[in-house]
Backbone as CSV, one residue per row, in Angstrom:
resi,resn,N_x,N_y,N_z,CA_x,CA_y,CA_z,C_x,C_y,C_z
1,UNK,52.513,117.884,-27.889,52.932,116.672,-27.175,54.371,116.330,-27.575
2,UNK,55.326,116.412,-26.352,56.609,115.760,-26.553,56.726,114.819,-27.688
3,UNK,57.749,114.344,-28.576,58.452,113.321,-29.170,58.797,112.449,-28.478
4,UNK,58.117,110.857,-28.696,58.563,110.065,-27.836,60.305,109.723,-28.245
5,UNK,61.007,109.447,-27.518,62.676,109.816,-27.695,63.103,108.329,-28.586
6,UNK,61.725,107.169,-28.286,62.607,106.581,-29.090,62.418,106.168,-30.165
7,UNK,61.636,107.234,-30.804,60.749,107.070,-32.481,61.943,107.099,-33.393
8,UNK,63.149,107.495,-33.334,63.970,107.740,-34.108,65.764,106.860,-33.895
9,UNK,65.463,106.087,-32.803,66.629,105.075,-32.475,67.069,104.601,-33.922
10,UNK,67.971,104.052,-33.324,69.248,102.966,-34.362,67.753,101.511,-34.302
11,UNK,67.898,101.258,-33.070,66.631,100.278,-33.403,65.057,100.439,-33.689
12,UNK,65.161,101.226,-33.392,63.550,101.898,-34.549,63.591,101.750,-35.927
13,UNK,64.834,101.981,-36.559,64.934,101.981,-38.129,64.853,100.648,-38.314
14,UNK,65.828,99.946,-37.868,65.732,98.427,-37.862,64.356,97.688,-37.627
15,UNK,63.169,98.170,-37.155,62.485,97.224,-36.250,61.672,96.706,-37.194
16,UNK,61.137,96.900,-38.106,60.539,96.610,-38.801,61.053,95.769,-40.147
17,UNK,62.203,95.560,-40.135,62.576,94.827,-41.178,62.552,93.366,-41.303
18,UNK,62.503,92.569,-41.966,62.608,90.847,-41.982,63.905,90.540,-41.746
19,UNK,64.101,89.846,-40.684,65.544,89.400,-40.980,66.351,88.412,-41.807
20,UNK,67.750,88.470,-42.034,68.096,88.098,-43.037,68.601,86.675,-42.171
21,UNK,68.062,85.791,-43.325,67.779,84.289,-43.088,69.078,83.547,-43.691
22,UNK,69.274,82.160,-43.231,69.212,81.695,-42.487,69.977,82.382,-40.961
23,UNK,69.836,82.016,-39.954,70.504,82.973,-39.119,72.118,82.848,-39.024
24,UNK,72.581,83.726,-38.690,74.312,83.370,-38.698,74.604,83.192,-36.668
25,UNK,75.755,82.196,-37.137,76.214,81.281,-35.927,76.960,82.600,-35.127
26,UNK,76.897,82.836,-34.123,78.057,83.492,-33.359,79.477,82.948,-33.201
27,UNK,80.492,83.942,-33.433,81.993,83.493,-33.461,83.044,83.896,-31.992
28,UNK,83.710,83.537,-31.871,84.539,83.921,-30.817,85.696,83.844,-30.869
29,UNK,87.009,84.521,-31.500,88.558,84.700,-31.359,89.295,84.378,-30.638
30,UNK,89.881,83.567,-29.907,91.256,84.003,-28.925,92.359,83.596,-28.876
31,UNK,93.515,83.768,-28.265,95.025,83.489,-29.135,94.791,82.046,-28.167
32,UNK,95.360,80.921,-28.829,96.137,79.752,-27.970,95.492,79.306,-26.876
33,UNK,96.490,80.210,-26.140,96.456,79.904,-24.446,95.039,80.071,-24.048
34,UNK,94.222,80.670,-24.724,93.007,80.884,-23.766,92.498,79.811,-24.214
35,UNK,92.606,79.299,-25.419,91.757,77.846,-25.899,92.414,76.807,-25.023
36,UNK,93.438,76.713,-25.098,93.676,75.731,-24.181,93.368,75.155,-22.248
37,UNK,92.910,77.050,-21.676,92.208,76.925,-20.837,90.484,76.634,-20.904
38,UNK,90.357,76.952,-21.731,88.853,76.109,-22.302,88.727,74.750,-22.799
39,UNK,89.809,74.234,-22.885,89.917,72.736,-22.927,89.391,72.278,-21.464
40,UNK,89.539,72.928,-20.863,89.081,72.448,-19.017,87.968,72.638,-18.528
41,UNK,87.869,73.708,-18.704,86.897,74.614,-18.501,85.495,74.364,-19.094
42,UNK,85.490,74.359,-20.767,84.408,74.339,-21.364,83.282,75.051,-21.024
43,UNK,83.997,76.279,-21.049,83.207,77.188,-21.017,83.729,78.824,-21.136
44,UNK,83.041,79.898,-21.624,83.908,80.927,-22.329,82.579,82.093,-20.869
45,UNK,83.449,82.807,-19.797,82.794,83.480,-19.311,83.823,85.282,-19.758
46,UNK,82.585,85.889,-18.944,82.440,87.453,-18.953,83.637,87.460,-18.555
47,UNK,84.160,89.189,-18.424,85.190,89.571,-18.163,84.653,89.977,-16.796
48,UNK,85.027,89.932,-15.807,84.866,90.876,-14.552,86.023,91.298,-13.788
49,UNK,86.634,91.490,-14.539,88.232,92.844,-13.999,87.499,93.744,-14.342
50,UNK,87.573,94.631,-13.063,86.401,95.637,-13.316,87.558,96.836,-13.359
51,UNK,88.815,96.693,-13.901,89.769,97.733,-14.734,89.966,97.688,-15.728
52,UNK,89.142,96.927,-16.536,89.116,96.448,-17.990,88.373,97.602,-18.705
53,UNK,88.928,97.708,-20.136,88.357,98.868,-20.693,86.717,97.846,-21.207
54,UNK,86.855,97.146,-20.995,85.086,96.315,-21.667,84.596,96.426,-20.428
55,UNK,84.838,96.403,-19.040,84.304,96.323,-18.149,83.612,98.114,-17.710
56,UNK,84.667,99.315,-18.169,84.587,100.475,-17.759,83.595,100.698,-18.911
57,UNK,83.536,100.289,-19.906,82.677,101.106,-20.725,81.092,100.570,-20.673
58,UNK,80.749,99.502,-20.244,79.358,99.160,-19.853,79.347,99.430,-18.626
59,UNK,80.328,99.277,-17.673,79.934,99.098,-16.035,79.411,97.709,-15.695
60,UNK,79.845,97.040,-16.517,79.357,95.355,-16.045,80.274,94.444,-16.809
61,UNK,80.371,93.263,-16.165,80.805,92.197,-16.978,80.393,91.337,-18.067
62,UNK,80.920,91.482,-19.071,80.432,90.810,-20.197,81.447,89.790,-21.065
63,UNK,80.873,89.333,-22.163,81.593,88.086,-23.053,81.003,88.987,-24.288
64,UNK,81.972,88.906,-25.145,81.758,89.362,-26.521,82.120,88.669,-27.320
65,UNK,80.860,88.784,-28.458,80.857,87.510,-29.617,80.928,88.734,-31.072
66,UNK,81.138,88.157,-32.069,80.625,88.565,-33.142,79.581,87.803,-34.124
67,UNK,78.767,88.553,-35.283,77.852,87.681,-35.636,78.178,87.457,-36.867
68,UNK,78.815,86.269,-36.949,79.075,85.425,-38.393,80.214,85.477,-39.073
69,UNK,81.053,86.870,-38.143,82.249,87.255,-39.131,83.281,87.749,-37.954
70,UNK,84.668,86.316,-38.220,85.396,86.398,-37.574,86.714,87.514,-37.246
71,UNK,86.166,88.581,-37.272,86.878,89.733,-37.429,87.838,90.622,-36.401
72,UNK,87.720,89.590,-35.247,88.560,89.841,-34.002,90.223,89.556,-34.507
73,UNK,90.957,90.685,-33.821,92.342,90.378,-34.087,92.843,91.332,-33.054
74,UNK,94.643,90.645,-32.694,94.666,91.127,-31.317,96.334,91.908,-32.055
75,UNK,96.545,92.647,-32.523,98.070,93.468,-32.746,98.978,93.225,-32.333
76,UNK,100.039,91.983,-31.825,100.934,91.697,-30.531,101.990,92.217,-31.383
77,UNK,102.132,91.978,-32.326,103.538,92.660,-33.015,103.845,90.865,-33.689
78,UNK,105.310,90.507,-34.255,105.714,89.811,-34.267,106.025,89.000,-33.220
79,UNK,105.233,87.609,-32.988,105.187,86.898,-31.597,105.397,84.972,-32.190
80,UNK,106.166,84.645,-32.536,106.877,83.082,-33.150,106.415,82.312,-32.232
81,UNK,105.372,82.619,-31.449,104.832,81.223,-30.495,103.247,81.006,-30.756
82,UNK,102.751,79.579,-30.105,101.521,79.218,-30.490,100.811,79.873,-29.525
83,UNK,101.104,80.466,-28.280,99.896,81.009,-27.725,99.677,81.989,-28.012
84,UNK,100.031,82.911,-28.944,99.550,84.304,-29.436,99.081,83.735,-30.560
85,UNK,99.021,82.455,-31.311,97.940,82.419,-32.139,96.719,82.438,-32.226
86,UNK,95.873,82.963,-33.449,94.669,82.930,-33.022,93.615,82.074,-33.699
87,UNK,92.827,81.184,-32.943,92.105,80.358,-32.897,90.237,80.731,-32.660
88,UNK,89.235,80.628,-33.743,88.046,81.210,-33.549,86.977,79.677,-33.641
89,UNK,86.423,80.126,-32.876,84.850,79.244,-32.178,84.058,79.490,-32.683
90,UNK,83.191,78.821,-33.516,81.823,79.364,-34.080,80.773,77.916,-33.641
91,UNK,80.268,79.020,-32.876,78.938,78.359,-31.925,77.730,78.363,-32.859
92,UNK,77.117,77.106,-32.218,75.727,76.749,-32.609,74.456,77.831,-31.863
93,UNK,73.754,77.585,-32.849,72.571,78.842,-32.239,71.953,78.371,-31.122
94,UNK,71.603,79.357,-30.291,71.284,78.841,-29.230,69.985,79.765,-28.718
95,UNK,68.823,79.899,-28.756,67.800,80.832,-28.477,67.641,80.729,-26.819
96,UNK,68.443,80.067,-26.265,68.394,80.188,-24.567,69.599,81.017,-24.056
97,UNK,70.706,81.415,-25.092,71.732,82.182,-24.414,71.203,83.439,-24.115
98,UNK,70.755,83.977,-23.118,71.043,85.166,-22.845,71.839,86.861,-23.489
99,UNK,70.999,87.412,-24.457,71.642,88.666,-24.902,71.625,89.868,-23.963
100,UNK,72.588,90.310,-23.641,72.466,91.763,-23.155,72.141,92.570,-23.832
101,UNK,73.389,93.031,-24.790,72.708,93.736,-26.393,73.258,93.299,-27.537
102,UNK,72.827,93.646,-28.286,73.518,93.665,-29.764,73.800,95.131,-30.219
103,UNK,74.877,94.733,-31.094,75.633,96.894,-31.626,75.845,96.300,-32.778
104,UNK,75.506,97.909,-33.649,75.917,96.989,-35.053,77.445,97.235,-35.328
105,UNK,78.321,97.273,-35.002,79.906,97.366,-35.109,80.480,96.871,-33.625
106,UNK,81.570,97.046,-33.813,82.505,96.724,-32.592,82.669,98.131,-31.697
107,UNK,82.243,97.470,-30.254,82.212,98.923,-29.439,83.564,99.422,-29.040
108,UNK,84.341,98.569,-28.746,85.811,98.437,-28.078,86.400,99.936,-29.026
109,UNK,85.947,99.858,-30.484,86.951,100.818,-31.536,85.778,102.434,-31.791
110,UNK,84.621,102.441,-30.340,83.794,103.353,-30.967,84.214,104.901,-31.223
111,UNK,85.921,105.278,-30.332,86.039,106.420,-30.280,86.796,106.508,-31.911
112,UNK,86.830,105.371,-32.631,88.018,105.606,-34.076,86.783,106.061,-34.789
113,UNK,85.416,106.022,-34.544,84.389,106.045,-35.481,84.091,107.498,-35.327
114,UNK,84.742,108.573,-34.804,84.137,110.063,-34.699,84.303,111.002,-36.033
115,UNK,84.885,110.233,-36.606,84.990,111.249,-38.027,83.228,110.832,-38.607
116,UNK,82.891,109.784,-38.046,81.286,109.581,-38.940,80.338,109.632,-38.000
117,UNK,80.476,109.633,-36.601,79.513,109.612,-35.701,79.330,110.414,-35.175
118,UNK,78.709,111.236,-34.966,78.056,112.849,-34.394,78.471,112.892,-32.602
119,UNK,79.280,114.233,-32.281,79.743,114.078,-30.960,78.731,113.940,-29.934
120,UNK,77.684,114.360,-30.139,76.483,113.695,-29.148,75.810,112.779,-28.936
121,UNK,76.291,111.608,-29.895,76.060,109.989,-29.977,76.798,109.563,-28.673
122,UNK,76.543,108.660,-28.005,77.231,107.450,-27.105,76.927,105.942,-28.001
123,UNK,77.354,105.001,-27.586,77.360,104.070,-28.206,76.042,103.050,-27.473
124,UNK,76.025,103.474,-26.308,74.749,102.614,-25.828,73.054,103.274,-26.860
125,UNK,73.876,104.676,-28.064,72.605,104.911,-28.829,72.562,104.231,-29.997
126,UNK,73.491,103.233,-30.438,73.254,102.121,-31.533,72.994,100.699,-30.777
127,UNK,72.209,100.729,-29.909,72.089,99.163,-28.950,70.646,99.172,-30.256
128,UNK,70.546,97.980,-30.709,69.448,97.358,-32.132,68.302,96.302,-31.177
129,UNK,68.814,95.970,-30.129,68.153,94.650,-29.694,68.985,93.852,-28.584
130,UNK,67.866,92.609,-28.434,68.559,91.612,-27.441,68.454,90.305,-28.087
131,UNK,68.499,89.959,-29.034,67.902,89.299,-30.151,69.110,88.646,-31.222
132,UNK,69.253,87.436,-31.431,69.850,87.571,-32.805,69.109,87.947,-34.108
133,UNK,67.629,88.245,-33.603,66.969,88.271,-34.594,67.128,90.202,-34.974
134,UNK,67.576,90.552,-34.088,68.030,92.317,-33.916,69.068,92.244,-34.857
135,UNK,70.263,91.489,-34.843,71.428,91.338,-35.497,71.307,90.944,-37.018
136,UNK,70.458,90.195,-37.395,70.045,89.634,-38.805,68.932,90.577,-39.392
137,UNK,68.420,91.280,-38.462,67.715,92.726,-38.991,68.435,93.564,-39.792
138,UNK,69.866,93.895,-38.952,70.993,94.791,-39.390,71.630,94.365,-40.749
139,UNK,71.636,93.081,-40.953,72.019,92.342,-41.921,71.425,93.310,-43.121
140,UNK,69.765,92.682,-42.834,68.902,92.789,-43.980,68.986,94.142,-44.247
141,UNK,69.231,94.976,-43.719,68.400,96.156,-43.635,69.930,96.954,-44.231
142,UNK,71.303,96.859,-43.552,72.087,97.593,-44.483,73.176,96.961,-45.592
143,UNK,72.929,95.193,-45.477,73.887,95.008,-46.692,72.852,94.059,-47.172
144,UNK,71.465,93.494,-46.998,70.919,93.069,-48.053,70.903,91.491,-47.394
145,UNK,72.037,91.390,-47.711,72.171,89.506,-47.376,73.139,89.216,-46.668
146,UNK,73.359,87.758,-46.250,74.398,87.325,-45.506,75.565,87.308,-46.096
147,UNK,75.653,86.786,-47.421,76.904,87.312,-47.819,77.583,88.370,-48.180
148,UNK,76.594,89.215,-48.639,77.091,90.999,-48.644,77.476,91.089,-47.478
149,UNK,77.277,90.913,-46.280,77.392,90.748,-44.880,78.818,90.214,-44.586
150,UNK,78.904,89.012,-44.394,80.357,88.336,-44.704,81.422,89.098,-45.394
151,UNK,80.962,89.513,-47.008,81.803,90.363,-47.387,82.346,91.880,-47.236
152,UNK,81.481,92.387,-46.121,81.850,93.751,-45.773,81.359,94.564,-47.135
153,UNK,80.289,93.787,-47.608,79.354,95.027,-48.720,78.517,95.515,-48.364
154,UNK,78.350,96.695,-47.968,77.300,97.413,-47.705,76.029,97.933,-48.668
155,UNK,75.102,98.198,-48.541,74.183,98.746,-49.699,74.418,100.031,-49.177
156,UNK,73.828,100.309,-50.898,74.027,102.328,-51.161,72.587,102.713,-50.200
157,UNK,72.578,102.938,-48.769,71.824,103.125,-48.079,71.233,104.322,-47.202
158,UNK,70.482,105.026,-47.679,70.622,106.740,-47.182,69.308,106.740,-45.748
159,UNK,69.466,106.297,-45.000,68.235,106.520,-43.782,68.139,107.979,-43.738
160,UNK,66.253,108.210,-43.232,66.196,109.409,-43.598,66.898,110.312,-42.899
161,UNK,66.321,111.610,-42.797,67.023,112.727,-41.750,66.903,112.545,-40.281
162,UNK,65.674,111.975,-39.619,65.374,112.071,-38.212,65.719,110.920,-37.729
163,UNK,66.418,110.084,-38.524,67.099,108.482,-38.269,68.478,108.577,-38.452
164,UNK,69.309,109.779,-37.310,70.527,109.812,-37.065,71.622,109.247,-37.613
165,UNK,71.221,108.142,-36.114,71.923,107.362,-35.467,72.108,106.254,-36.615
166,UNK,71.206,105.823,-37.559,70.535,105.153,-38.401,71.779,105.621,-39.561
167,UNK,71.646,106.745,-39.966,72.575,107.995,-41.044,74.011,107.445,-40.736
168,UNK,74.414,107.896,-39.432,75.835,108.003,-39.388,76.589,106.989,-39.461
169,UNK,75.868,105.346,-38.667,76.101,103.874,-39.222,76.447,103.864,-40.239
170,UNK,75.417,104.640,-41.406,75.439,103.904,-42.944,76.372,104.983,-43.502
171,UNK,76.881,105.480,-42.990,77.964,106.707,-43.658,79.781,105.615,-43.087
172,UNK,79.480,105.335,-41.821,80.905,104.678,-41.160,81.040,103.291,-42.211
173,UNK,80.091,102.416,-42.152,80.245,101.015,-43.050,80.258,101.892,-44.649
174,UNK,80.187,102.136,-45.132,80.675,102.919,-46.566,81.909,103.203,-46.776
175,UNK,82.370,104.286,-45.665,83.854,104.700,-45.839,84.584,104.076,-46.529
176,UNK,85.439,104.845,-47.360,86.546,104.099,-48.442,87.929,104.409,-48.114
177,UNK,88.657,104.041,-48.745,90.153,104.888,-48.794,91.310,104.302,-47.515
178,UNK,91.965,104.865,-47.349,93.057,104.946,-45.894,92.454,105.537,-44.835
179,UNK,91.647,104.410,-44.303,91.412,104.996,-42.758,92.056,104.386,-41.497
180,UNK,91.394,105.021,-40.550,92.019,104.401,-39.409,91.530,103.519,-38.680
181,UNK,90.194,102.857,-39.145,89.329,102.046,-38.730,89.465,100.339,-39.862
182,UNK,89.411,99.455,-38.937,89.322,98.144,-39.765,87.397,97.672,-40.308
183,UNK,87.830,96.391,-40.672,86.370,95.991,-40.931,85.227,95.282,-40.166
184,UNK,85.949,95.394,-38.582,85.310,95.684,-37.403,84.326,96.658,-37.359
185,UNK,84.402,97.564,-38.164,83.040,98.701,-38.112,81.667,98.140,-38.881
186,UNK,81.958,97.319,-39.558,81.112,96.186,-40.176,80.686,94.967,-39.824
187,UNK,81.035,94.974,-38.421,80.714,93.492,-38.251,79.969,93.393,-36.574
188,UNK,78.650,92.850,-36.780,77.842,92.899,-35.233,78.245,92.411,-34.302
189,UNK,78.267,93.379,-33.296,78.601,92.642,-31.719,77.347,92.155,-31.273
190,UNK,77.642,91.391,-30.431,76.719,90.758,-29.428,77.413,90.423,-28.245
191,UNK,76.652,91.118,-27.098,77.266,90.776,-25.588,76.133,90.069,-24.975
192,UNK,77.348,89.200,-23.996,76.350,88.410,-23.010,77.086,88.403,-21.500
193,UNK,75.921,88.317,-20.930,76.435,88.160,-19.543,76.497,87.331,-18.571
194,UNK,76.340,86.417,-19.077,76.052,85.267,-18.799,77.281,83.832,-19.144
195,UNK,78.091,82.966,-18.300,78.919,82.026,-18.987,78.493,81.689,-19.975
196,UNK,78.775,81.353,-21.701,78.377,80.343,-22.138,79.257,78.773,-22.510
197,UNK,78.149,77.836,-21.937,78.889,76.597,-22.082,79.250,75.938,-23.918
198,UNK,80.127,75.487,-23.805,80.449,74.897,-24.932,80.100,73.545,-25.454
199,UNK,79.917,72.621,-24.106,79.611,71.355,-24.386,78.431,71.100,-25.667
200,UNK,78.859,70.505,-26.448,78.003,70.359,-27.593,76.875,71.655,-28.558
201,UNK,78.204,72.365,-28.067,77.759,73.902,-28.137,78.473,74.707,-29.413
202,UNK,79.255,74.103,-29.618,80.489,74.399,-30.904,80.108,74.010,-32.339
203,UNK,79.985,74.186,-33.545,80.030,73.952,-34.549,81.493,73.648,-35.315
204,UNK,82.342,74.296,-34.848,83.395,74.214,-35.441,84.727,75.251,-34.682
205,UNK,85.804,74.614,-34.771,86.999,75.765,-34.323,88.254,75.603,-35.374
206,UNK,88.305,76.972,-35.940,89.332,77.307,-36.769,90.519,77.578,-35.714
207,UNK,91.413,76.857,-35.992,93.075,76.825,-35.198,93.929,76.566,-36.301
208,UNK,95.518,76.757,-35.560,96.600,76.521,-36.218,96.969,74.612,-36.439
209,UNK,97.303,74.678,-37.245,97.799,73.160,-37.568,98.526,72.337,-36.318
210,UNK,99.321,73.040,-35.978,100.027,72.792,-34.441,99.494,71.899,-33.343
211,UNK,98.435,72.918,-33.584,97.269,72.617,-32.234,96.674,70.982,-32.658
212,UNK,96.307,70.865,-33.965,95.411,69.879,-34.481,96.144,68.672,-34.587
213,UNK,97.491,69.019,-34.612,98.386,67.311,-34.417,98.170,67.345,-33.192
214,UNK,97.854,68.139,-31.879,97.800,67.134,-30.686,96.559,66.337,-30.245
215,UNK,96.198,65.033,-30.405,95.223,64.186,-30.505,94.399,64.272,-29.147
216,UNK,95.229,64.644,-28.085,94.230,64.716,-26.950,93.409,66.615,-27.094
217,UNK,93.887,67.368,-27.631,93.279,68.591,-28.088,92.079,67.854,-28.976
218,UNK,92.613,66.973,-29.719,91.042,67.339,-30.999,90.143,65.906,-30.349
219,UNK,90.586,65.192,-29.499,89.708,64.470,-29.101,88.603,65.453,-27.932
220,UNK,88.597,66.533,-27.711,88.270,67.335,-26.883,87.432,68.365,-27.414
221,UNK,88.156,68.298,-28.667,86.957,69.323,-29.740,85.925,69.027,-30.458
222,UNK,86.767,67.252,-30.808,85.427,67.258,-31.453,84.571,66.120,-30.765
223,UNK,84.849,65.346,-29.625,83.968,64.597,-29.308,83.240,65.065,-27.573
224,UNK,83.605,65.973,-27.343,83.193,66.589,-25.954,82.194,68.312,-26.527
225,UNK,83.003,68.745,-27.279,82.503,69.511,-27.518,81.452,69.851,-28.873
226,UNK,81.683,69.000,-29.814,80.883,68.286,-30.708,81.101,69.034,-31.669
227,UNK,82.628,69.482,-31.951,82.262,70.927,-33.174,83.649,69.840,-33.990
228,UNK,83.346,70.608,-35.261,84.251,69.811,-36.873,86.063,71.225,-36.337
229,UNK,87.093,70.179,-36.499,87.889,70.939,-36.496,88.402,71.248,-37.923
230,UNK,88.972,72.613,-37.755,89.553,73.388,-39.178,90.793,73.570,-38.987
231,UNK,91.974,73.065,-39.645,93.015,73.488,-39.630,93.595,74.907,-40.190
232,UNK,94.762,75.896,-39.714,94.804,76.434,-40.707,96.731,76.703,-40.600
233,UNK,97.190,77.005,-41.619,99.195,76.966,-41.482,99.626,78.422,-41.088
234,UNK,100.142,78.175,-40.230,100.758,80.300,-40.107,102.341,80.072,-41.126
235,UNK,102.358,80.923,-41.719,103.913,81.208,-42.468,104.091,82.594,-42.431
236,UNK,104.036,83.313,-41.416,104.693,84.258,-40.681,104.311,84.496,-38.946
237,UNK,105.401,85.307,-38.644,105.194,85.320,-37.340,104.237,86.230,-36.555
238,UNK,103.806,86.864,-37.038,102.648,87.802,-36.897,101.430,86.887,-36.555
239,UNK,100.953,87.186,-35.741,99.464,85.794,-35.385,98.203,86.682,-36.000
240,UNK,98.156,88.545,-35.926,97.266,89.170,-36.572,96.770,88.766,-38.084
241,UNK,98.261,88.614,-38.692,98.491,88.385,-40.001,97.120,86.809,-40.545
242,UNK,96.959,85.924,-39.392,95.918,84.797,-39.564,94.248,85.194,-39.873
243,UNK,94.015,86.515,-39.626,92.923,86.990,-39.841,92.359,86.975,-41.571
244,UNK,93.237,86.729,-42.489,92.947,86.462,-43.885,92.651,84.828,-43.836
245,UNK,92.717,84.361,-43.245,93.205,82.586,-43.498,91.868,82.363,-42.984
246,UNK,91.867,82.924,-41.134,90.683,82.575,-40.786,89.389,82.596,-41.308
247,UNK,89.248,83.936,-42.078,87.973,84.532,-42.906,87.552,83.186,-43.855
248,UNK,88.515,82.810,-44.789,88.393,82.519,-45.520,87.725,80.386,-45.226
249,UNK,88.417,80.446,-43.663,88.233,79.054,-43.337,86.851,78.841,-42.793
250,UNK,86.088,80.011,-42.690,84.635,80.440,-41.853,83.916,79.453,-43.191
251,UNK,84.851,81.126,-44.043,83.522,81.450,-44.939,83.234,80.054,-46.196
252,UNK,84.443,78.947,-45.755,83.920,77.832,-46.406,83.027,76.964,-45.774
253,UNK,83.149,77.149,-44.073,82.195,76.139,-43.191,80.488,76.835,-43.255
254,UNK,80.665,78.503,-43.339,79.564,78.320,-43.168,78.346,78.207,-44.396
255,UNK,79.702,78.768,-46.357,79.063,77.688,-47.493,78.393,76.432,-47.190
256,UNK,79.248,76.024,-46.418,78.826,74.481,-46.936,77.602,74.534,-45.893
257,UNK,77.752,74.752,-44.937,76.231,74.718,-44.010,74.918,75.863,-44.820
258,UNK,75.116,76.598,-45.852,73.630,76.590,-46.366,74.018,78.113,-45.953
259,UNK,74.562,79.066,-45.028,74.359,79.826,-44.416,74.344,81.121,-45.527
260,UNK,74.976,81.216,-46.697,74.334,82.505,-47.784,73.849,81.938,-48.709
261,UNK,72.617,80.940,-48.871,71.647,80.652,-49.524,72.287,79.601,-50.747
């Protein structure tokens, strides 16, 4: 009798594990200008430029989040203005949003991952779930806890032989040294396809100081949209360069909310 094909998935290894508690909030990145069109809007939808490399590589329109760890950054080069800064959203849980899937890394960077991922992998073969509870599986299962998680610590984790897909994950989040991959290979996607609204939907938004002296901005953040604002100072012109500041402005909101025990 055939092998059923999916005894040995990325989410087969996972399925059975407890997930790692409390759950982590979904985050969302974007420079400036797009926050400021969500000042109107209040609301963060899919991409549907269907010439978009996120659009070509599913064949559908989607919104991409990460889970717990604000690890989006956009390379512009040296850019001395506020709309290439970058500003991250960390949403309240929501068990009615709509998951398409969850991946345990960032798909956008899956072709940098071929030195660890076997050429007959596709990336729709690490889909874990539709679940945040799929995503906090991944947690438990290869760094232990939420803050090993946060911190990009992985456990010394060997899945067996017929658990691939399972293998080559825990070989990519290990990697040491000068590579060519960031700590995006560590950190869960989650797509949706679906708008999601913001109204009282926000926990908090890490921005530049700039932004936070304008009073009709934070009357908008925090009393429409119901989330705590975070300031943070740029002292260079690089807006990538905010990705240390941001981490660090998460990883005190989501201390204080209880979120690594």
């Amino acid at each position: 009798m055939p092998l059923d094909p999916s005894t040995f998935r990325f989410s087969s290894f996972i399925a059975n594990a407890s997930p790692a508690t409390p759950r982590l909030p979904l985050v969302h990145t974007c420079e400036g200008a797009k926050l400021v069109r969500l000042l109107g809007d209040a609301a963060l939808r899919p991409n549907d430029d269907p010439t978009s490399k996120e659009y070509l590589q599913f064949d559908e329109a989607l919104l991409f989040f990460y889970y717990g760890r604000p690890a989006f950054r956009k390379d512009v080069g040296n850019v001395d203005n506020d709309a290439w800064r970058l500003c991250c959203l960390v949403l309240a849980d929501d068990d009615a949003r709509p998951i398409k899937r969850v991946l345990p890394f960032d798909s956008g960077a899956f072709e940098r991952y071929e030195q660890w991922i076997h050429q007959s992998m596709d990336v729709r073969d690490f889909e874990a779930g539709t679940s945040l509870d799929a995503a906090a599986r991944i947690v438990s299962t290869f760094f232990g806890t939420n803050e090993r998680y946060y911190r990009g610590k992985p456990l010394e984790l060997v899945p067996g032989a017929p658990y691939t897909t399972a293998s080559c994950y825990a070989t990519l989040i290990r990697a040491q040294g000068r590579l060519a991959v960031d700590d995006r290979r560590r950190t869960i996607e989650v797509q949706v396809s679906k708008p999601v609204s913001l109204d009282k939907k926000v926990l908090a938004v890490v921005l530049p100081q700039s932004f936070v002296d304008d009073a009709e901005l934070r009357r908008v953040i925090i009393s429409e949209w119901g989330a705590e604002v975070i300031p943070y100072e740029s002292y260079t012109p690089s807006p990538a360069a905010a990705v240390e500041t941001i981490f660090a402005r998460v990883d005190g909101f989501l201390r204080s909310s209880g979120a690594f025990g």
